[in-house]
C-alpha positions, 0 to 999 in steps of 0.5 A, spaced: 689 839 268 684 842 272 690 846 276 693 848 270 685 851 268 685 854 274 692 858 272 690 859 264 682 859 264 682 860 256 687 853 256 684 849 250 685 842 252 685 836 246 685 829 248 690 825 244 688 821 238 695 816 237 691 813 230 690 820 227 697 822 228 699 816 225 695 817 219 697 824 218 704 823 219 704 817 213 700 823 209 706 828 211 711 822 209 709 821 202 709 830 201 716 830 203 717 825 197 719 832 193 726 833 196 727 825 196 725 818 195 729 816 201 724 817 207 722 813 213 717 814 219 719 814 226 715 810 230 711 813 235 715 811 242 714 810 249 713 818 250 709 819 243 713 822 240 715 820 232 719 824 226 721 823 220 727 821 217 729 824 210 736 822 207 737 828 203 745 825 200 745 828 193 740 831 193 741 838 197 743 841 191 737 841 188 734 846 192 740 851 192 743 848 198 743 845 205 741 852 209 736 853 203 733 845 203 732 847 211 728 854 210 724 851 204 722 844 207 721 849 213 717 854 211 712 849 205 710 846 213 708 853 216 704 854 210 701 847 211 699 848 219 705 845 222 710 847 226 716 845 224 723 843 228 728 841 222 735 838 224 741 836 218 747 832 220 751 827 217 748 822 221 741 819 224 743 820 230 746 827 230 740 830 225 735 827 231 739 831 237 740 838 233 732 838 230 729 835 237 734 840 242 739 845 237 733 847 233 727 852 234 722 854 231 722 856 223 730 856 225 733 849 223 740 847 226 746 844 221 751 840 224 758 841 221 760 834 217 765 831 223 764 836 229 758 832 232 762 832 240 763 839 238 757 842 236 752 837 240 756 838 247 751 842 251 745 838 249 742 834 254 742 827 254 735 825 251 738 827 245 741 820 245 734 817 244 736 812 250 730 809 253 726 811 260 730 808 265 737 808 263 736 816 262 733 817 269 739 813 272 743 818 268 739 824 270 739 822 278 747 821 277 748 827 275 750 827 267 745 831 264 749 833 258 753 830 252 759 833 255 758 829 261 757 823 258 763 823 253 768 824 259 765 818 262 770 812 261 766 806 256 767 800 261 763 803 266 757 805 262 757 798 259 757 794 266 753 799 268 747 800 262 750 795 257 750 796 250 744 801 249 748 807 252 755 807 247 751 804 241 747 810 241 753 815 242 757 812 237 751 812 233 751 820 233 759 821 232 759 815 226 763 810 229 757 804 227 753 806 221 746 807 222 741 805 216 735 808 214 729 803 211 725 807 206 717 806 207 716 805 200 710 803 197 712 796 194 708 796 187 709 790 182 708 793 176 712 799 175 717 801 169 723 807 169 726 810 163 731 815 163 735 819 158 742 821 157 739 827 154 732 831 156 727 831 151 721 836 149 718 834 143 711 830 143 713 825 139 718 823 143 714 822 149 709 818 146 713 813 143 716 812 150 710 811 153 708 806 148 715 802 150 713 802 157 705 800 156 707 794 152 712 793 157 707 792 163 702 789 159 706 783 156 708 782 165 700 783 166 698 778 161 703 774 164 700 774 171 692 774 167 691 781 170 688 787 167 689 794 169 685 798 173 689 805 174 695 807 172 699 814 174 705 816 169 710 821 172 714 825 167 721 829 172 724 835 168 731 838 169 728 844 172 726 840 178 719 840 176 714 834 176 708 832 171 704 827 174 698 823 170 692 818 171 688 814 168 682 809 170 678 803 167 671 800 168 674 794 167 681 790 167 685 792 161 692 790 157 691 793 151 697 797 150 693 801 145 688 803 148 691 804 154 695 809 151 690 813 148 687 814 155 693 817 157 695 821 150 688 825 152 692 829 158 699 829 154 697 835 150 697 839 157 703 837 160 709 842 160 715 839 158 719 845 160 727 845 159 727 837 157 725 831 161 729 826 162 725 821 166 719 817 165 716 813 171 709 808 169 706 806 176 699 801 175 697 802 182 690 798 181 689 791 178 684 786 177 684 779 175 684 778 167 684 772 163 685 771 156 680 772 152 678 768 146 677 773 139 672 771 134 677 768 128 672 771 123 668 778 123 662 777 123 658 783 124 651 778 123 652 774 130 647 775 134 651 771 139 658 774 140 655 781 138 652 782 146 659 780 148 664 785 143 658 791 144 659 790 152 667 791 152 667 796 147 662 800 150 667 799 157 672 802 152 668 807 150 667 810 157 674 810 158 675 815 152 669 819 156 672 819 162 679 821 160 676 827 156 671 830 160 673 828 168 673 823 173 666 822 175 663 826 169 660 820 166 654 817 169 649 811 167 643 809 169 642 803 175 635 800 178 637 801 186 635 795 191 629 800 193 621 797 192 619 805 193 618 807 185 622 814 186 628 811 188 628 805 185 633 807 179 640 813 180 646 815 175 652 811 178 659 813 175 660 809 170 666 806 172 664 803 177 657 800 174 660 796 169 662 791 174 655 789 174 654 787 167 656 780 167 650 780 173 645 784 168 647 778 163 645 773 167 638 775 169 636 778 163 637 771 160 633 769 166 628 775 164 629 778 170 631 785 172 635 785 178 638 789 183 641 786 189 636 783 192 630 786 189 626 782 182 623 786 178 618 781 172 619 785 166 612 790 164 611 791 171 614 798 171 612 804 166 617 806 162 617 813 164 615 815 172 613 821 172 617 827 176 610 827 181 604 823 181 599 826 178 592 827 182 586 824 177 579 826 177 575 819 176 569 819 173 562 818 175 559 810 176 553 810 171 548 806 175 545 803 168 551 801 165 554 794 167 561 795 171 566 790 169 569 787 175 576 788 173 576 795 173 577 799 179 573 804 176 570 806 169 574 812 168 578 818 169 580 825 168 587 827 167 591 833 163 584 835 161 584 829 157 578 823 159 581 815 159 576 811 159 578 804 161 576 797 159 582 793 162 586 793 168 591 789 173 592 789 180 592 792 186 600 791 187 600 794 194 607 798 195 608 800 202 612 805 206 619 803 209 617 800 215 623 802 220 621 809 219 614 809 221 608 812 216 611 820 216 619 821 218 619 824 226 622 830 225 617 833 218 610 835 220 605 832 215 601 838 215 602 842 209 607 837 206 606 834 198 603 828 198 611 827 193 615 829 200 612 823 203 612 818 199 619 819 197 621 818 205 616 812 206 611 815 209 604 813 204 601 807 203 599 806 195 596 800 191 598 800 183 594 798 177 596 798 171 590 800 166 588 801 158 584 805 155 579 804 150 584 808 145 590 803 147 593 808 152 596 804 158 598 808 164 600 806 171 596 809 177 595 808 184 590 808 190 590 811 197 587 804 201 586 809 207 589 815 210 595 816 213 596 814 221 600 818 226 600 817 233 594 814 233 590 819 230 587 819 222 589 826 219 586 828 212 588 825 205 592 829 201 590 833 196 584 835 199 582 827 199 576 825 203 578 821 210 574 815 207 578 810 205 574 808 198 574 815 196 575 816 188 578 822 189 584 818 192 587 817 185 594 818 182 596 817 176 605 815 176 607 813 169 606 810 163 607 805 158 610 804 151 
């Protein structure tokens, strides 16, 4: 490496990744699927290299051609940042040698059908895709082209190199079949339609759709799974494709439901000049068992109503998120974060409704739960305001008697004065330990008092108070100012740095 810089000093130089190639070469497999389904990877061999195999019997003609299949497929992977050496014969062993020594770049080679000998002759013996050792023995004895190796008598090369050397020479002229296997992804549940004639009109693609959801529905109900995903591809005669899909919050074989899932995205489809094959795909299951329906409907039974309103609103939710768009849809969830301006998000909606049966549970448990944080209910405000508040406590009147339980008689906020009679507390919440009181790339000079908490860097205790008008309210106290490197820094908001200031008051919530 370092005398190949010293003569091109602008080298680039790339270490090789193997596992990326790998996962790039199945991304460009499943791509070249639109020429045909019968497509195999190659696998990387003893000098890393790997190719893609594409059996294109009767399906040429599709694309204008032979010539016109190569110069499509060549100039679709231009565009995409690959450069391309394209090779078509009537067998593997052929195809490999034209693409990998006839073949140049943007310029695929053809080898006519039965002119193997004649059209390869003058390709080096590699093209035989023979192993290191027998290619170097070749090599030292002087056969380096194909032309070479096809004047050689077979039962020497046979004592000499076995099987290997004239399994693959009659593998390139045809002599011994060479099947492809196709790396197709097994799904069991999958259902095919196709018509004699092409069909366009709405209807007619809506009752197909039907016969093929209640033929995977009875299979899944078989196997007690539901379906959490499902892809409908519609294939036109002009050799276009329409390719749909769905998604559920939770495990369904409802036929009906699932249709209407997909009838949303119908109205968008182009049939073109007709379609004649319909191809349903469920590429997503959960387990589903049978579910007992209620004999009477009784809209006044609190018992089965959570239940029936749960997976209802799960359906619900599938309608929106086919209608709006994946991810469109969000719902509230409590986080397993003590820090109150995190402990609640919006998820999408699909992937909370599996926490459902857990919120059941420890709601009959008179719990709220997230993960591994319990919350006892009428701890938290119902609402949490966007920034805590500073307050202006009132004055202690000597001459008044002080009730022990209030941390102070009263404050003002919002040009509004509370006067307290109750209070509950302190509930102390701390920063998060393992990044100290202030984050190591922020500065607490001039930061808000909300940039702190919100990174863990403060240190509060909670109350929850009433007024003498029954208004209650959630605030919180600094016990003592912020500590960095050993030294105390001011208090926010102006606050003092004695740590039973009054001035050191927020209000966060309130109560319903």
């Amino acid at each position: 490496m370092p005398d190949a810089r010293a003569v091109v000093p602008t080298l680039k130089v790339i270490d090789a990744d193997p596992g990326a190639d790998k996962i790039c070469l199945g991304r460009l497999l499943v791509w070249v699927r639109r020429y045909t389904p019968w497509v195999s990877l190659e696998p990387l061999d003893e000098r890393g290299g790997a190719s893609l195999w594409l059996d294109m019997t009767g399906c040429t003609h599709l694309f204008g051609g032979e010539q016109a299949t190569l110069d499509d497929l060549a100039i679709r992977l231009e565009r995409l940042g690959f450069a391309s050496r394209l090779g078509l014969a009537d067998t593997p062993g052929a195809a490999w040698a034209a693409a990998h020594c006839v073949a140049r770049d943007i310029v695929p080679a053809i080898v006519p059908e039965g002119k193997q000998r004649t059209h390869l002759a003058g390709v080096p013996v590699s093209a035989l895709r023979l192993s290191l050792r027998p290619l170097d023995t070749l090599t030292r004895l002087g056969v380096r082209t194909l032309a070479d190796l096809f004047a050689l008598p077979r039962a020497p090369l046979t004592r000499r190199f076995g099987q290997e050397v004239c399994l693959r020479l009659d593998q390139l002229t045809g002599r011994i079949d060479e099947p492809l296997s196709p790396d197709i992804e097994r799904l069991p549940y999958v259902a095919r339609m196709a018509f004699p004639e092409p069909i366009g009109r709405t209807e007619d693609v809506e009752a197909a759709l039907r016969g093929l959801l209640e033929s995977l529905c009875h299979r899944l109900e078989k196997d007690r799974k539901g379906a959490r995903r499902m892809t409908f591809e519609l294939f036109c005669v002009d050799n276009t494709s329409e390719r749909l899909q769905v998604g559920t919050g939770q495990p369904v074989r409802r036929p009906e439901h699932l249709f209407r899932l997909f009838r949303e995205k119908l109205d968008g489809v182009d049939a073109g000049f007709g379609i004649e094959f319909f191809l349903l795909t469920v590429t997503a299951t959960d387990p589903l068992d049978v579910e007992q329906e209620a004999v009477f409907q009784d809209t006044t039974d609190h018992v089965a109503a959570p239940v029936s309103a749960g997976r209802e609103l799960a359906l619900l939710i599938d309608r929106l998120e086919g209608r709006l768009g994946t991810g469109r849809v969000l719902r509230p969830r409590v986080r397993a974060v003590h820090i109150p301006e995190r402990a609640a998000g919006l998820v999408p909606a699909l992937n909370a409704n599996k926490d459902h049966t857990v919120a059941l549970q420890d709601r009959e448990a008179g719990l709220l739960h997230s993960d591994r944080i319990r919350i006892r209910p009428g701890t938290r405000p119902v609402y949490l305001l966007p920034k805590p508040e500073p307050i202006n406590p009132l004055p202690i009147q000597l001459d008044t008697p002080r009730i022990k339980t209030v941390p102070l008689p009263g404050f003002q906020w919002r040009r509004s004065t509370y006067r307290l009679t109750a209070a509950e507390g302190p509930e102390r919440i701390a920063g998060r330990w393992w990044q100290g009181l202030l984050p190591p790339d922020r500065s607490d000079e001039g930061a808000s008092y909300f940039a702190l908490c919100e990174d863990g860097g403060a240190v509060r205790d909670y109350w929850r108070v009433e007024s003498e008008a029954g208004e209650r309210l959630w605030v919180f106290h600094l016990p003592f100012p912020l500590v960095r490197g050993g030294a105390q820094q001011g208090a926010l908001h102006g606050a003092r740095s004695d740590p039973n200031s009054l001035d050191r008051w927020f209000v966060h919530g309130l109560f319903a």
